[in-house]
BAGULUM-139264 format. One record per residue: residue in three letters; z negated, x, y of N, C-alpha, C, CB in turn; residue number from 1. Coordinates in Angstrom, 3 decimals. Atoms other than C-alpha are relative to their C-alpha. Glycine has a CB too. Layout:
BEGIN
MIRO    r       npz       npx       npy      capz      capx      capy       cpz       cpx       cpy      cbpz      cbpx      cbpy    k
MIRO  ALA         Z         X         Y         Z         X         Y         Z         X         Y         Z         X         Y  NUM
...
//
This chain:
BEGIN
MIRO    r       npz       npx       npy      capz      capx      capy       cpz       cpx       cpy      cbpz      cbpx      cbpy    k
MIRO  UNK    -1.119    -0.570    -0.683   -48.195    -9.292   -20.591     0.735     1.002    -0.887    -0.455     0.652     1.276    1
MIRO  UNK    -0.178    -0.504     0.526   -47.925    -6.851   -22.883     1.541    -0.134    -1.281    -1.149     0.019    -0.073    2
MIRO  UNK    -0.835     0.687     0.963   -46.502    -9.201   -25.650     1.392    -0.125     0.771    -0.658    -1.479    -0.466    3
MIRO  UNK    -0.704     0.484    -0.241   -43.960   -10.703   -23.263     1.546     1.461     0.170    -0.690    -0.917     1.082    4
MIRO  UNK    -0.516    -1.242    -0.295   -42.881    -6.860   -22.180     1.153     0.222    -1.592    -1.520     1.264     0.260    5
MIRO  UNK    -0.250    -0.969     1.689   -42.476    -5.875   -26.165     1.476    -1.258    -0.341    -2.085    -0.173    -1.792    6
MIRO  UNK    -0.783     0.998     0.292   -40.002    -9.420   -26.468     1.112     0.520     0.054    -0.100    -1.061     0.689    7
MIRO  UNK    -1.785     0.059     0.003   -36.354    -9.284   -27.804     0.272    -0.684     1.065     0.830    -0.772    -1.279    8
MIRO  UNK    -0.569     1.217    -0.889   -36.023   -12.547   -25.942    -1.113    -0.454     1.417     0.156    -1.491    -1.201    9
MIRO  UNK     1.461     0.620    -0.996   -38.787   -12.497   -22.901     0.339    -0.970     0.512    -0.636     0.805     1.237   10
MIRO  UNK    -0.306     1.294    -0.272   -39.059   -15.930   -21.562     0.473     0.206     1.955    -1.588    -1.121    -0.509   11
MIRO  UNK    -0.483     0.136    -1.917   -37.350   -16.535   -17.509    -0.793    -0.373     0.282     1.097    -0.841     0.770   12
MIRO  UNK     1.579     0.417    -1.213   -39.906   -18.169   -16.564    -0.918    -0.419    -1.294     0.210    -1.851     1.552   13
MIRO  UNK     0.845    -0.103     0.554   -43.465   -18.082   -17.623    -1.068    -0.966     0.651    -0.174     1.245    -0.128   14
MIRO  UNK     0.494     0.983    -0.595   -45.733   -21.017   -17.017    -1.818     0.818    -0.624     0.776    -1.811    -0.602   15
MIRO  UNK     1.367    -0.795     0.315   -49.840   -18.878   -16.644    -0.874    -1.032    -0.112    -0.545     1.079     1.109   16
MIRO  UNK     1.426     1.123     0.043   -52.841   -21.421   -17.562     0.357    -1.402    -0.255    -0.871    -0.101     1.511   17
MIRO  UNK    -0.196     1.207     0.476   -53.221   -24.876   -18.636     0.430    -0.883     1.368    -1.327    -0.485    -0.807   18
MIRO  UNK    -0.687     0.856    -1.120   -53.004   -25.975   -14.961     1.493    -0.559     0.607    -0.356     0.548     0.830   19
MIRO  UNK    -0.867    -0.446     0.060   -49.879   -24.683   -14.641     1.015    -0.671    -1.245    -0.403     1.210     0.037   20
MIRO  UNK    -0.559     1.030     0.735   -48.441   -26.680   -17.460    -0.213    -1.032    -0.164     0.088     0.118    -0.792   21
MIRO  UNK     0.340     1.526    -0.461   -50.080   -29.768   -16.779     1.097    -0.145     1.094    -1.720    -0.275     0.675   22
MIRO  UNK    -0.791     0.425    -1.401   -48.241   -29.775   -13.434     1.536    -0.003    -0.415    -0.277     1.205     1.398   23
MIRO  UNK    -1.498    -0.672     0.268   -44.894   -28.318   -14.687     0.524    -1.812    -0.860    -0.053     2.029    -1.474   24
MIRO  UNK    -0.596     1.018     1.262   -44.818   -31.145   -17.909    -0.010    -1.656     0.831    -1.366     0.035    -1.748   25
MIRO  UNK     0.072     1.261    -0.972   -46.078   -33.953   -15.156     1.214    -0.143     0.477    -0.966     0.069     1.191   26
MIRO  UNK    -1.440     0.227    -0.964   -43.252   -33.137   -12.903     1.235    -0.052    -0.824     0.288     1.285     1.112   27
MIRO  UNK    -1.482     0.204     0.780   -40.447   -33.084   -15.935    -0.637    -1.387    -0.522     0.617     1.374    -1.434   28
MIRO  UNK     0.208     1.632     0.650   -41.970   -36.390   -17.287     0.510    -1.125     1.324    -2.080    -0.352    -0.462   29
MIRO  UNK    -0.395     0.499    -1.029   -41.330   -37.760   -13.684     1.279    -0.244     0.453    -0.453     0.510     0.655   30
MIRO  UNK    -1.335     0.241    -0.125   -37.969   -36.668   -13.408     1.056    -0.739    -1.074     0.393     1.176     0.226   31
MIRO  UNK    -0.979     0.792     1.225   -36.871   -37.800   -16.992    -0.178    -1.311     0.503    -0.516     0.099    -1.799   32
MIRO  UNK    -0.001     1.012     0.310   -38.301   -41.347   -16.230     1.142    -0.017     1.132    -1.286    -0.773    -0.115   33
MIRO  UNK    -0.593     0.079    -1.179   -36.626   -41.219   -12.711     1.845     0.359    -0.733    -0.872     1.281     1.274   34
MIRO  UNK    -1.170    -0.654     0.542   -33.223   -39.588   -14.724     0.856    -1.293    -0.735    -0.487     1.303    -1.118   35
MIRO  UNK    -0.778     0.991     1.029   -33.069   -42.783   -17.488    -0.101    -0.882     0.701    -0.437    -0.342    -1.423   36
MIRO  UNK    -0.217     1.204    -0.788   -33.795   -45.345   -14.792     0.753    -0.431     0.700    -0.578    -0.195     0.542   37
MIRO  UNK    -1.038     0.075    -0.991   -30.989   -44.485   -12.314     1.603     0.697    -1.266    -0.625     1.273     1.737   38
MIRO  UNK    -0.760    -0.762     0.683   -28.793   -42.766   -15.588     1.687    -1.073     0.355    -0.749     0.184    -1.805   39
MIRO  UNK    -1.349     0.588    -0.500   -26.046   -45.674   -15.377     0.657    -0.064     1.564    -0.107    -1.338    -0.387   40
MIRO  UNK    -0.751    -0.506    -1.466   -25.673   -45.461   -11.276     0.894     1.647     0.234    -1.395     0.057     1.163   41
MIRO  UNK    -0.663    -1.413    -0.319   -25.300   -41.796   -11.705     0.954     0.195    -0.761    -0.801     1.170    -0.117   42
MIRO  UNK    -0.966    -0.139     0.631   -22.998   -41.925   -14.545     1.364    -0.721     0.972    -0.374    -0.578    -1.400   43
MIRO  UNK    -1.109     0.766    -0.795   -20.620   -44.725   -12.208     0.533     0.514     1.009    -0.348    -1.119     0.477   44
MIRO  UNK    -0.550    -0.363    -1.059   -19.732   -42.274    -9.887     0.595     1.300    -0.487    -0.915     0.029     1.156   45
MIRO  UNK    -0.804    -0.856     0.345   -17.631   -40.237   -12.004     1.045     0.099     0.657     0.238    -0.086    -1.027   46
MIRO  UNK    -1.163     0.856    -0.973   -14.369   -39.784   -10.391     1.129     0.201    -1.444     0.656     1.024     2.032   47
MIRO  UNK    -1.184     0.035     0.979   -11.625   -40.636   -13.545     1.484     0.464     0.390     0.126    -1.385    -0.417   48
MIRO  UNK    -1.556    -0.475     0.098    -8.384   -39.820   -11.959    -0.311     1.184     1.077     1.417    -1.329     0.522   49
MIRO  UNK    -0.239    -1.228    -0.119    -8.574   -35.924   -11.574     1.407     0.669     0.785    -0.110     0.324    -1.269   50
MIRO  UNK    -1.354    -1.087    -0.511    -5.064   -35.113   -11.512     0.922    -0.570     1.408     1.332     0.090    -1.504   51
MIRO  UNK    -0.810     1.147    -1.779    -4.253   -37.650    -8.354    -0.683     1.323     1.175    -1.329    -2.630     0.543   52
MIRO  UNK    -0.023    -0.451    -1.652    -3.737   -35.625    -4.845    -0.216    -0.556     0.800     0.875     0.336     0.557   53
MIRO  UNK     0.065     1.070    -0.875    -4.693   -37.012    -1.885     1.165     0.460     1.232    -1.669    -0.217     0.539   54
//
């Protein structure tokens, strides 16, 4: 704690114990696969014409 205190740059969030980053790196490995599998649906719902009024 000490260290993190003394930091130029202390970290926002702090992940305590190995459990704790097992779970964290599980759940971002989950969302990346989930992210590149649906990436072209979510990209197709851009909306291209901005400057149109309705």
């Amino acid at each position: 704690m000490l260290r993190i205190v003394a930091a130029d740059q202390p970290p926002t969030r702090l992940l305590l114990g190995n459990d704790a980053l097992r779970l964290v790196r599980a759940g971002r490995d989950a969302f990346e696969r989930d992210m590149l599998a649906w990436a072209e649906l979510s990209a197709s719902t851009d909306f291209d014409d901005v400057g149109r009024t309705a």
